[in-house]
C-alpha positions in Angstrom: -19.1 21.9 -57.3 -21.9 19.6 -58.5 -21.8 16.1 -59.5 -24.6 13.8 -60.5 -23.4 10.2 -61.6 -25.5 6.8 -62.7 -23.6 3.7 -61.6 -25.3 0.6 -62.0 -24.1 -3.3 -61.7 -23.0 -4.9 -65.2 -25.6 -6.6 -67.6 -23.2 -9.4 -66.5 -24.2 -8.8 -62.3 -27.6 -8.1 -63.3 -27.6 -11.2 -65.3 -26.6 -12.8 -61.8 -28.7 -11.5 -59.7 -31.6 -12.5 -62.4 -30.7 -16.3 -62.0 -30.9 -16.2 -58.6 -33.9 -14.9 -58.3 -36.1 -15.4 -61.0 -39.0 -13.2 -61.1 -38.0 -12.3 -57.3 -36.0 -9.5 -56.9 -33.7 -7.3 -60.0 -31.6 -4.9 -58.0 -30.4 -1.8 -60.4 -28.9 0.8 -58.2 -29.3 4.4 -59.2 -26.0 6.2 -57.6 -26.9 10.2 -58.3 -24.1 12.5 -56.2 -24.1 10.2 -53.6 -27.7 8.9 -53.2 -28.4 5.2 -54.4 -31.9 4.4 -56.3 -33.0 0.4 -55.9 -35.1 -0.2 -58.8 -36.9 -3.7 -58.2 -40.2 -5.9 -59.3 -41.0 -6.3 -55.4 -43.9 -5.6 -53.0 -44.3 -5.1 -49.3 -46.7 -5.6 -46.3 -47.1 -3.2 -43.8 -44.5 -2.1 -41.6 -45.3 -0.6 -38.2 -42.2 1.7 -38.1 -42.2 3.8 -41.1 -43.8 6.3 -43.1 -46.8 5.0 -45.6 -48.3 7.2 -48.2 -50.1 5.5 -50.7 -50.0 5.8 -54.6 -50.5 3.7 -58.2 -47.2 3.1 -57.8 -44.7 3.0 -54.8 -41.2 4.1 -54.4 -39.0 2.4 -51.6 -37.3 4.9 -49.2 -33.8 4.0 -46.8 -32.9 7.0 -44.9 -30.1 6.8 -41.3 -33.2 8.6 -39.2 -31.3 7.5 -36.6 -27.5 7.2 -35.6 -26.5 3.4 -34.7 -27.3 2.5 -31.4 -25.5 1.7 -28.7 -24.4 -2.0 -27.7 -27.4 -4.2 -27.3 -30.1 -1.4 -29.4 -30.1 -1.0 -33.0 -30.6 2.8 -33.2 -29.1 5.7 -31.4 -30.0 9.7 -31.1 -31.9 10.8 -34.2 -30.1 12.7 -37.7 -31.3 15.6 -38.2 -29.6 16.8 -41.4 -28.5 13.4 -43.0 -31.7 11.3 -41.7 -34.6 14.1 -41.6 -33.7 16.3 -44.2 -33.3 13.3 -47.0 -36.3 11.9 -46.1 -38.0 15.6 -46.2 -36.5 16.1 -50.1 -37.4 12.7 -50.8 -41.5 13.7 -49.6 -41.0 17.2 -51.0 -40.0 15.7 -54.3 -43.4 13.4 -54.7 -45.4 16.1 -53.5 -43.7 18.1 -56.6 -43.9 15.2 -58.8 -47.8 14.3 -57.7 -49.0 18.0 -58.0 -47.0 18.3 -61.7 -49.9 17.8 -64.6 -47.5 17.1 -67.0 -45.4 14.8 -64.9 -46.8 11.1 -64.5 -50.4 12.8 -65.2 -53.2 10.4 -63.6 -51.0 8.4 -61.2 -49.9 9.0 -58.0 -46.7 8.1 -57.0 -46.7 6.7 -53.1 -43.8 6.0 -50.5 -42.7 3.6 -48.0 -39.9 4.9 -46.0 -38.0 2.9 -43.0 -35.4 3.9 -41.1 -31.8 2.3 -41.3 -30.2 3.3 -38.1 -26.9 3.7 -40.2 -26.1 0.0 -38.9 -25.8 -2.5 -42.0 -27.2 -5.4 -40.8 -30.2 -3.7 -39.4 -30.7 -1.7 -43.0 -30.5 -5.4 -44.2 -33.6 -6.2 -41.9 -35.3 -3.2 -43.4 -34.8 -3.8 -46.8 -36.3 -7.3 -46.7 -39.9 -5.8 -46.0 -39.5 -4.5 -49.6 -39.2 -8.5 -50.7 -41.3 -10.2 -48.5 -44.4 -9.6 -50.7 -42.2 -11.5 -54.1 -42.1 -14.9 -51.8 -45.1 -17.0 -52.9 -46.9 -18.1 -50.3 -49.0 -21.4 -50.3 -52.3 -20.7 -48.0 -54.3 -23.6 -49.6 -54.4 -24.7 -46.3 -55.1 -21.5 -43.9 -58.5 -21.2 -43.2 -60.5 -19.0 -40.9 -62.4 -19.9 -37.9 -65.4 -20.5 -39.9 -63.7 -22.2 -42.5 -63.4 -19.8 -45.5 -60.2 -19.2 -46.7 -58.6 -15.4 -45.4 -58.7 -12.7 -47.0 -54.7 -11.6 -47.2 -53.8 -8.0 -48.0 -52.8 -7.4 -51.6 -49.1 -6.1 -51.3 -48.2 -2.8 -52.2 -45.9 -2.3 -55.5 -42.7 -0.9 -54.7 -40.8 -0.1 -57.7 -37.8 1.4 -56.5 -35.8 2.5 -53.3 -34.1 5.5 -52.9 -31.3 5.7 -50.1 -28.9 3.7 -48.3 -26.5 6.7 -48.5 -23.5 5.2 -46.0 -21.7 2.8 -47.7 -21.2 0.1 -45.5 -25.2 0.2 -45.3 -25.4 -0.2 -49.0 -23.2 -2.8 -49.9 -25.0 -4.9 -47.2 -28.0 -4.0 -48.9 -26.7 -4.9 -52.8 -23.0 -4.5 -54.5 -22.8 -1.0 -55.2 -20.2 1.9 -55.2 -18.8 3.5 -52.5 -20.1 7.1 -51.8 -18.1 10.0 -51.4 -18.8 13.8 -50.2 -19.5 16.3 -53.0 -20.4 20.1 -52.5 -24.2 20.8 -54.1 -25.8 23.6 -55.4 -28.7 24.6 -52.7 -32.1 23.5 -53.8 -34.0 26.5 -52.7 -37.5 24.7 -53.3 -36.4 22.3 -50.8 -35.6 25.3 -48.3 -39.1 27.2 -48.5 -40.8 23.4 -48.3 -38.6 22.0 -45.1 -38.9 25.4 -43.0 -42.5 25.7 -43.2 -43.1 22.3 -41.7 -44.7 22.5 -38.3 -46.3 19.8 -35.8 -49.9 20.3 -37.8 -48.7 19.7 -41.4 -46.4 17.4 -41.3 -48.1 14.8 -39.3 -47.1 11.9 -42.1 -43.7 12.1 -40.9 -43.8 9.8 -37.9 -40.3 11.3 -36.7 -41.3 14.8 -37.2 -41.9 15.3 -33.5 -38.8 13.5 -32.3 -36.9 16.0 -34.5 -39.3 19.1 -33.6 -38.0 18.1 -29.8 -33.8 18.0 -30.9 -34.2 20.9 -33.0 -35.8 23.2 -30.6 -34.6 21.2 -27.6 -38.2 21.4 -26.0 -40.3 18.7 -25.0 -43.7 17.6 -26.1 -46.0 16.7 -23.7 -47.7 13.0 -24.4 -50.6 11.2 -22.7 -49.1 9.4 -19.5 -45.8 10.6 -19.5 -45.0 13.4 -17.2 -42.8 16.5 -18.6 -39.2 16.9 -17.0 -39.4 20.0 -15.2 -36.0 20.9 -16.3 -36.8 20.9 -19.9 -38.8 23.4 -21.9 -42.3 22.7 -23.0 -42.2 23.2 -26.7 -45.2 25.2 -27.8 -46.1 24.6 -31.6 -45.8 27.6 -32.6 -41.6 27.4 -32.8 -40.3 27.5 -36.5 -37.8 26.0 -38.3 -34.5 28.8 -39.7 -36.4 31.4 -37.2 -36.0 29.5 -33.8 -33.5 27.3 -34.5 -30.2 27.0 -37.1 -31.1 25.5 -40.5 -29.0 24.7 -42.7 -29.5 22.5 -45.8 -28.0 19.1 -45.9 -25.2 19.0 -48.9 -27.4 15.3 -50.3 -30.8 16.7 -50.4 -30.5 17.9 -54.3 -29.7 14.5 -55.0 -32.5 12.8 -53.7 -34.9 15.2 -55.3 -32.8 14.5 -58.5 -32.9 10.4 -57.7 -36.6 10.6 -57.2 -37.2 12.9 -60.5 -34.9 10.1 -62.3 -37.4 7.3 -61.5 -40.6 9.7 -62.1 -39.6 10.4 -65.6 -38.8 7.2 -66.4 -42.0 5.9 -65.5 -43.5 8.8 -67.0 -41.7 7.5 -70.6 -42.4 3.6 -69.9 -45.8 5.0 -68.9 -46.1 6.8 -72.9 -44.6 3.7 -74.6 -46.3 0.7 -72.8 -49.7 2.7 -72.1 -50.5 5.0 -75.4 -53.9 6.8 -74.2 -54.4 5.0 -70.9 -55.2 6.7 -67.8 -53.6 5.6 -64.6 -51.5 2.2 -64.4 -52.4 -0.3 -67.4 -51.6 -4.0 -67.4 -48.1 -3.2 -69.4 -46.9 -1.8 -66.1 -48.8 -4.4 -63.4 -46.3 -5.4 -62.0 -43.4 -2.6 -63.5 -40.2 -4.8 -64.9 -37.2 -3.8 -63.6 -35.0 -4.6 -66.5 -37.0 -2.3 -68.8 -37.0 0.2 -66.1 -33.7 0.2 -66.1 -33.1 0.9 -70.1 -35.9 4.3 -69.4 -33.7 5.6 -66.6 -30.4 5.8 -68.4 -32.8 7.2 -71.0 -33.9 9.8 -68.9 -32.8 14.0 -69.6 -34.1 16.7 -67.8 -33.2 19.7 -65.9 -32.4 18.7 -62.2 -33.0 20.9 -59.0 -29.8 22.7 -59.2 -30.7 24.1 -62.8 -28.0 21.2 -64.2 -28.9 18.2 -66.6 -29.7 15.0 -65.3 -28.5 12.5 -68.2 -26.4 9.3 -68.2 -24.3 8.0 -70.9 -24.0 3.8 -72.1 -22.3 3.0 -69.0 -24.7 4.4 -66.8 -22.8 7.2 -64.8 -24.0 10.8 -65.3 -21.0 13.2 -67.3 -19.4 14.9 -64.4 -19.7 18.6 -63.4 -17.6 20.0 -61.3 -16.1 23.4 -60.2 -12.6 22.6 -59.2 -11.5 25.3 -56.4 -8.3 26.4 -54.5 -7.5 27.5 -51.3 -5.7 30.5 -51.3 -4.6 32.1 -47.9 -2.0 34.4 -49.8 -5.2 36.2 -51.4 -5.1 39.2 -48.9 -8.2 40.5 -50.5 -10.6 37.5 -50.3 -8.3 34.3 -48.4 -10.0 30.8 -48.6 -11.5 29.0 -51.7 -11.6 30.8 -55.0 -12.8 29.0 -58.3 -9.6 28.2 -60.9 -11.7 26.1 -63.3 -14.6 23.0 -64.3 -15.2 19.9 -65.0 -17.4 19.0 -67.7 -16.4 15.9 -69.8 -12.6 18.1 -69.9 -10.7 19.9 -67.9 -10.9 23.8 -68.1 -8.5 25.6 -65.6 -7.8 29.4 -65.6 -4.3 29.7 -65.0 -4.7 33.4 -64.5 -6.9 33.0 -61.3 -4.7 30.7 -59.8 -1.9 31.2 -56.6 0.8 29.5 -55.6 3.3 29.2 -52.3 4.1 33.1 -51.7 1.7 34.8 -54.3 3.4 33.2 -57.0 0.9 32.6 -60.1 3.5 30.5 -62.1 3.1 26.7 -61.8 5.6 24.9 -59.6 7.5 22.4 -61.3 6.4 18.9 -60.6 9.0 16.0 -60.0 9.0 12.9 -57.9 12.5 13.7 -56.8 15.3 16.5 -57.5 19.0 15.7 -58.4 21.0 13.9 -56.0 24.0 16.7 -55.2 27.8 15.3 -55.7 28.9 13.0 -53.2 25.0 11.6 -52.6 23.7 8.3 -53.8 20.3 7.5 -55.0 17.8 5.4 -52.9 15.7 4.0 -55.2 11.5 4.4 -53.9 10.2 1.3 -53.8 7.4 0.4 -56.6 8.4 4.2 -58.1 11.2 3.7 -60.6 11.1 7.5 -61.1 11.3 8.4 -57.2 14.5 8.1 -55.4 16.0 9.7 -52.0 19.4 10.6 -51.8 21.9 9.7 -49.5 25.2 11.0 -48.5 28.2 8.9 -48.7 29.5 9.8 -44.8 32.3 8.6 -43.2 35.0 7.2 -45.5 33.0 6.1 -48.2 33.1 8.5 -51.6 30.5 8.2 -54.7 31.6 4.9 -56.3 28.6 5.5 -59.4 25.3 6.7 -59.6 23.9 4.2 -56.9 26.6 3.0 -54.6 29.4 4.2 -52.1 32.7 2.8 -51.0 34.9 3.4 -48.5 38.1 4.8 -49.2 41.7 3.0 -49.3 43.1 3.0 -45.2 45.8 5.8 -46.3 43.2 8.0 -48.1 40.1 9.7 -47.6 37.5 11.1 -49.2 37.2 14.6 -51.0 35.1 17.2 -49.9 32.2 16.8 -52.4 33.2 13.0 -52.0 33.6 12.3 -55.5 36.8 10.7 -54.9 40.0 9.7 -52.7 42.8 12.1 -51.6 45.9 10.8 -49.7 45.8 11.6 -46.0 48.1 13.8 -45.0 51.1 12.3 -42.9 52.2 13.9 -39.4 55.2 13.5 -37.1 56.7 15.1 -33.6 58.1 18.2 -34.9 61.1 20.0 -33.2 59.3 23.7 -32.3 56.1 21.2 -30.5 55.7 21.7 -26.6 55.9 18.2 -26.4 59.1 17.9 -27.8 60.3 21.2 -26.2 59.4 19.9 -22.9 61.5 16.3 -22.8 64.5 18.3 -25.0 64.5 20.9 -22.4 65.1 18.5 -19.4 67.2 16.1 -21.3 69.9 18.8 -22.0 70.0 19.8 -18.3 70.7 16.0 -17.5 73.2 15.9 -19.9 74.8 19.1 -18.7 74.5 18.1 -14.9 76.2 14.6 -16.1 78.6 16.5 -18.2 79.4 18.5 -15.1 79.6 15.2 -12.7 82.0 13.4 -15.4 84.4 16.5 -15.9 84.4 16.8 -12.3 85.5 13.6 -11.6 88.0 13.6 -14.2 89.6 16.7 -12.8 89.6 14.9 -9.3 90.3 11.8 -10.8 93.3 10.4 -8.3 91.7 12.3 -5.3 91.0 9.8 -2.2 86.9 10.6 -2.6 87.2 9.7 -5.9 89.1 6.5 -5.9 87.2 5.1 -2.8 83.9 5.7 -4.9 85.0 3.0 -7.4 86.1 5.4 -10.1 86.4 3.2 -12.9 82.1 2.0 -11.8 81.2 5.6 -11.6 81.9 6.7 -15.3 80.3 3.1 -16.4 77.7 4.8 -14.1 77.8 8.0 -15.9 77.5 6.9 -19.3 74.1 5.0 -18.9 73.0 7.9 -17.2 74.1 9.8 -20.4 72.6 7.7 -23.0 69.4 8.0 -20.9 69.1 11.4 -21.5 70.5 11.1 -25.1 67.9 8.9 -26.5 65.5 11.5 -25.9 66.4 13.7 -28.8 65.9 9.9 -30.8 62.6 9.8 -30.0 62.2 12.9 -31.6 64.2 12.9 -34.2 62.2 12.0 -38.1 61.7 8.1 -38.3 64.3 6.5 -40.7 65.8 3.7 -40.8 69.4 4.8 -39.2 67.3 6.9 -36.3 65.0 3.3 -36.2 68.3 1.5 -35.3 69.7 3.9 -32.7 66.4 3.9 -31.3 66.0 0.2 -30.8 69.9 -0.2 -29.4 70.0 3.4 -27.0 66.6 2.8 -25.7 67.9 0.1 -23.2 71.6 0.0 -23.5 71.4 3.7 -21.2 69.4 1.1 -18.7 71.7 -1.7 -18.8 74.8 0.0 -18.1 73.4 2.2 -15.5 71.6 -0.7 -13.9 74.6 -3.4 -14.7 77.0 -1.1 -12.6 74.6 -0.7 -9.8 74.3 -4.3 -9.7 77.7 -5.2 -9.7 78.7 -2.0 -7.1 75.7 -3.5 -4.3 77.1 -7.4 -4.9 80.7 -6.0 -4.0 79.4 -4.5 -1.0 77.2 -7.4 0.0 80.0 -10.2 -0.8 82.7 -8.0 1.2 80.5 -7.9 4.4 79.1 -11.5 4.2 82.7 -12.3 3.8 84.1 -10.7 6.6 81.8 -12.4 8.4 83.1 -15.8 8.3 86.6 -15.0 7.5 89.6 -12.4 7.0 90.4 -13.8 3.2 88.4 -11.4 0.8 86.2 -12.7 -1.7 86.8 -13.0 -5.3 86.3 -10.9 -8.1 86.3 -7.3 -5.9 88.9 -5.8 -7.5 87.9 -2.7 -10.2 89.5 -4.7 -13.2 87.0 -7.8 -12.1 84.3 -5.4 -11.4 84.4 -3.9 -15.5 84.5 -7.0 -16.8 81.5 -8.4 -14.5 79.7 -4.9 -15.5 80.4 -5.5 -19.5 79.4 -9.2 -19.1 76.0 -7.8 -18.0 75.6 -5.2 -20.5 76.6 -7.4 -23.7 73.7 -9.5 -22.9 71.1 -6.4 -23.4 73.5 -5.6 -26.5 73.1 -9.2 -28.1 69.6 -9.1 -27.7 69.1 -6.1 -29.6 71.2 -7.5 -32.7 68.9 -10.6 -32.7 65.9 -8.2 -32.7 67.9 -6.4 -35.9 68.0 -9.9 -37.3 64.7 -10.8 -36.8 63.0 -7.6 -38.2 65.2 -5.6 -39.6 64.5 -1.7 -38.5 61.9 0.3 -40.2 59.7 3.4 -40.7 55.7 2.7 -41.2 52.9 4.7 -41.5 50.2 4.0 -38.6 46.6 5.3 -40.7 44.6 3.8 -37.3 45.2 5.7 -34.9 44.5 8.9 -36.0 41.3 8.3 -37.8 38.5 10.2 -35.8 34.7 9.9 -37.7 35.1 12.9 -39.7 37.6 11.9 -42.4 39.0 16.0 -42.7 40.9 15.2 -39.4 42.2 11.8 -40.6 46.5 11.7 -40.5 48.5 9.2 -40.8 51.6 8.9 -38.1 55.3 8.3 -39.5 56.6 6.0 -36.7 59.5 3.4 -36.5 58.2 0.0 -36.3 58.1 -0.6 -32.5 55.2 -2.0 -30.7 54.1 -1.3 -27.2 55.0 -5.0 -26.6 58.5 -4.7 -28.1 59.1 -1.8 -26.4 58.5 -3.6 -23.3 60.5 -6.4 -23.8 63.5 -4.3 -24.9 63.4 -3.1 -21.2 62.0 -6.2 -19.7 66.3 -6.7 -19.2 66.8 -3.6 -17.4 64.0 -4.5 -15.2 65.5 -7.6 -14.1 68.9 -6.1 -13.2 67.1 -3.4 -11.5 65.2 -5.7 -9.3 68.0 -7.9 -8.5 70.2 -4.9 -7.6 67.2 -3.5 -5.4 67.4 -7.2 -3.6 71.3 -7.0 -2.5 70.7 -3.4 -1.6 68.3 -4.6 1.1 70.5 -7.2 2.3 73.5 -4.7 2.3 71.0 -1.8 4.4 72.8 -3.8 7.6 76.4 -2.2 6.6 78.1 0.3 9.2 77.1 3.7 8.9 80.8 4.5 8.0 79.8 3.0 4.7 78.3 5.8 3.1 77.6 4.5 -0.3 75.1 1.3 0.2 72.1 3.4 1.6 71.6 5.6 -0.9 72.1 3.0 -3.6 69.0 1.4 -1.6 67.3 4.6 -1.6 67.2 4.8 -4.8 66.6 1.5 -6.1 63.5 1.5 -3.9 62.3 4.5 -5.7 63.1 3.3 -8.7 61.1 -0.1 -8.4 58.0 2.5 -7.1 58.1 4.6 -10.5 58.6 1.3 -13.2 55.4 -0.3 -11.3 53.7 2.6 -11.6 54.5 2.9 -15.5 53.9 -0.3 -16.8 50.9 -0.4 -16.5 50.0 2.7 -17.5 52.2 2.5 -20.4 50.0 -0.8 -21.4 46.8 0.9 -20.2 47.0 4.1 -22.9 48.8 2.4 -25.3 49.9 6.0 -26.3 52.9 6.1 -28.9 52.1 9.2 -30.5 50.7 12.8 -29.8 47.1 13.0 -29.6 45.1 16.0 -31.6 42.3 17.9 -30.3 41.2 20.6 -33.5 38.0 21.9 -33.8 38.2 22.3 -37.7 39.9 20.7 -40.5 43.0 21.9 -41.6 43.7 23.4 -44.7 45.0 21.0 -47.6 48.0 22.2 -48.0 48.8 21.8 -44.8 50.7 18.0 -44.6 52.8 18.4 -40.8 50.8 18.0 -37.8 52.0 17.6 -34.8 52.1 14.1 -33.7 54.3 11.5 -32.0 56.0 8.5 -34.2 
């Protein structure tokens, strides 16, 4: 695509510039595709490091020659393309200009060129040689050896300066735009000129031979200076395109197009302010740079690439471009194709152009699509029309438009979490294996009990039986039957009744069994330590005293379970905690009785105090004869028993477990409202 644009500073920053520097220096900047003219009333002395070529009137000439240099030297390894080849259309175009009769006819358009470096402050150096000849200098009081006055050097003029093409380089130099890369059409004049250059016609470019040396990577041999033996001698007779890779720079057209700008506004100002005259009159000695200004944004012509040079009020040049796209799904021809122009409007040709896959329709364009149900919007900030959307995870449900909440404890969120559903409640059901397990085992224990009781009921006034302490033994067998019978409690639905029988069976088994242990060891342990000291027995031994000590020690467990009924009455409750994993589709909610871990605890804690005091007189009664066959294994299995409550105390404490735990791998269907669980 081709561009050419004017851009110069305001009448307002011209004004500025103009107060500063009356008469000194006008700055108007000339910004064609990317290269910069620097119109100015200035002239120069001579500058040992550039390239001189003189003329009626002089243009200015800032090309990067060389790349910056490294630390502690301005400039680096030369520029071929973007240093040499500028400069070379910048030449070409004067000679062009200079050899065209109707062109500028009678005067001779000269150049001064210096070299940049592409560093700014060192193009800032450069550029003041192009002011140094404005500054009024007072020599009233120089003189000679001889004492006449000196004869100084008239300055050269230098009307304008065409470069600076690197953008921090140019607004070091003046305020001016920033550049940016364009595609031009090749200028083919430019072509035939730059690759017939050689080291014998092209001896006004004093970096000719630096680049002949890069470009054919040769070295020229110079007076004094002895030739590398590793490098090849170049010979002369090498040529540009045919012994090395040329390819032309994508600027060069619009330097040629900057330089014709300035010709043919001179060439007008030249008509208007000298009607007849033949070379330079005094109109034009020195050339104003304000009224240069108002001929260039005058100018039309046709510029190397065949396109119009013009510029409208403001100064920029109407843009031309050719807009392309890059199509790899063209299997025919993949890569850039032209869809359209740019010239003062957009023209695109819809037909030509290719989309992701082939497609030729045009994509829909949007900032953001539709948030999907159950998402919130994230509003973009500084775009009120972009947005990211945001699913409402965990418990939380699309509240509006903008905002989540989290759901109630006993619901959860829908699937498209739009709303709340209820969670589904669970208990221990009869067919689980963990019920089936404990029901199992308890109805052998009550059938083996059964079996004991009927037994010794049949054998009730037998001598075994009556020396066992009968009347002890069924107290016996009856807490060891509640034992197993508040298993099928635990189980059973929560209510309020089944609350109840839970809170009074699960230690009244204990206490009785316990309570007749206890009193059974103390009758042994009293008779022996009795018989010790004397033949009177001791009190209280007999199986009526024995009952009543036994239901003196279970009432107290009884009475503490009716103040626990008076204190909080017995009740169902829904625990929503404990079963509420991170994905809500597995949340359930436990029907359980009201009963803590703690309360649990402490509704045994009683049972734990008569079995440890019972363990304490069976190891002060392990002395008894061996005749007496009963008070060993009642220490037998107290010890045991104190082994297996220290072991589950704290591992009741340490779970905390009061219900069944579920392991799924995928959420159940709604309908489905029983899980397995324990209250």
């Amino acid at each position: 695509m081709t561009s050419s644009v004017l851009a110069v500073p305001s009448p307002l920053l011209l004004h500025h510039h103009a107060l500063q520097w009356p008469r000194l220096l006008l700055f108007l900047w000339l910004w064609l595709g990317g290269q910069v003219v620097q119109v100015s009333s200035s002239h120069q002395h001579f500058h040992p490091h550039s390239i001189k070529i003189p003329g009626d009137i002089t243009l200015g000439g800032l090309f990067p020659i060389h790349a910056r240099g490294p630390h502690g030297l301005p400039c680096g390894e030369l520029k071929k393309e973007k240093g040499i080849h500028r400069m070379e259309a910048m030449l070409y175009a004067l000679d062009q200009i200079n050899s065209d009769a109707e062109l500028l006819p009678n005067i001779t358009l000269g150049v001064r060129i210096l070299d940049t470096c592409s560093r700014d402050t060192y193009a800032l150096e450069q550029s003041l040689t192009f002011v140094q000849a404005l500054i009024q200098k007072d020599t009233s009081d120089i003189r000679c050896s001889n004492g006449e006055p000196p004869l100084i050097r008239k300055p050269e003029r230098v009307v304008g300066v065409i470069g600076a093409s690197a953008s921090s380089v140019s607004i070091m130099v003046a305020n001016i735009l920033r550049l940016f890369e364009v595609t031009a059409h090749l200028c083919t004049g430019f072509d035939q000129y730059f690759t017939s250059r050689s080291l014998e016609n092209n001896r006004r470019n004093i970096w000719f031979a630096e680049f002949w040396e890069d470009d054919f990577r040769c070295k020229l041999t110079r007076p004094g200076i002895k030739l590398d033996p590793d490098k090849k001698k170049c010979t002369g007779d090498e040529r540009i395109g045919r012994d090395s890779i040329y390819e032309q720079e994508g600027k060069v057209q619009f330097v040629i197009d900057a330089v014709y700008a300035v010709a043919h506004a001179l060439h007008n100002m030249h008509q208007d302010l000298c009607p007849g005259s033949f070379g330079v009159c005094s109109n034009m000695d020195p050339v104003e740079g304000r009224s240069l200004l108002d001929y260039i944004r005058a100018v039309n012509f046709n510029g190397s690439a065949g396109t119009s040079v013009l510029f409208n009020e403001n100064g920029d040049a109407p843009g031309r471009y050719d807009i392309f796209q890059f199509q790899m799904t063209n299997h025919s021809h993949p890569g850039y194709h032209v869809i359209g122009q740019w010239t003062n409007n957009l023209r695109l040709n819809l037909e030509e152009m290719q989309w992701s896959g082939g497609d030729q329709s045009v994509p829909e364009s949007i900032c953001s699509f539709p948030c999907k149900p159950g998402e919130r919007k994230k509003m973009v900030k500084g775009v009120p029309c972009c947005w990211h959307c945001e699913l409402c995870d965990g418990y939380q449900y699309q509240l509006d438009e903008f905002n989540c909440e989290t759901c109630p404890l006993d619901m959860r969120p829908t699937p498209n979490r739009t709303g709340c559903r209820p969670t589904p409640i669970i208990k221990l059901e009869w067919n689980s294996p963990f019920a089936l397990v404990p029901t199992s085992l308890a109805m052998l224990g009550i059938l083996a009990t059964s079996a004991v009781v009927i037994t010794f009921i049949r054998f009730n006034d037998t001598p075994i039986v009556r020396a066992s302490g009968r009347e002890l033994s069924y107290v016996l067998l009856t807490g060891i039957f509640l034992i197993y019978l508040i298993t099928f409690l635990m189980i059973a639905e929560p209510g309020v009744v089944v609350c109840a029988f839970r809170r009074l069976l699960l230690g009244l088994g204990m206490a009785i069994a316990y309570s007749a242990m206890l009193t059974k060891t103390n009758r042994i342990y009293r008779i022996f330590e009795q018989g010790k000291k004397s033949v009177t027995p001791p009190k209280f031994i007999s199986p009526s005293s024995q009952l009543v000590i036994t239901f003196i020690l279970i009432s107290v467990q009884v009475l503490g379970v009716f103040v626990w009924f008076a204190v909080v009455p017995p009740h169902t409750i829904i625990d929503y905690e404990e079963q509420r994993p991170p994905n809500p589709d597995f949340a359930r909610g436990i029907l359980k009785c009201d009963m803590s871990d703690l309360s649990i605890i402490c509704c045994l804690s009683y049972s734990i105090v008569l079995m440890v005091t019972c363990t304490v007189y069976a190891v002060k009664s392990r002395g008894v004869p061996e005749t007496f066959n009963e008070a060993k294994p009642i220490g037998f299995t107290m010890y045991t028993t104190c082994i297996v409550w220290l072991a589950f105390v704290p591992i009741f404490f340490g779970t905390a477990q009061s219900t069944e735990k579920m392991n799924r791998t995928g959420p159940e269907p709604a309908e489905q409202q029983q899980e397995n669980g324990m209250s």
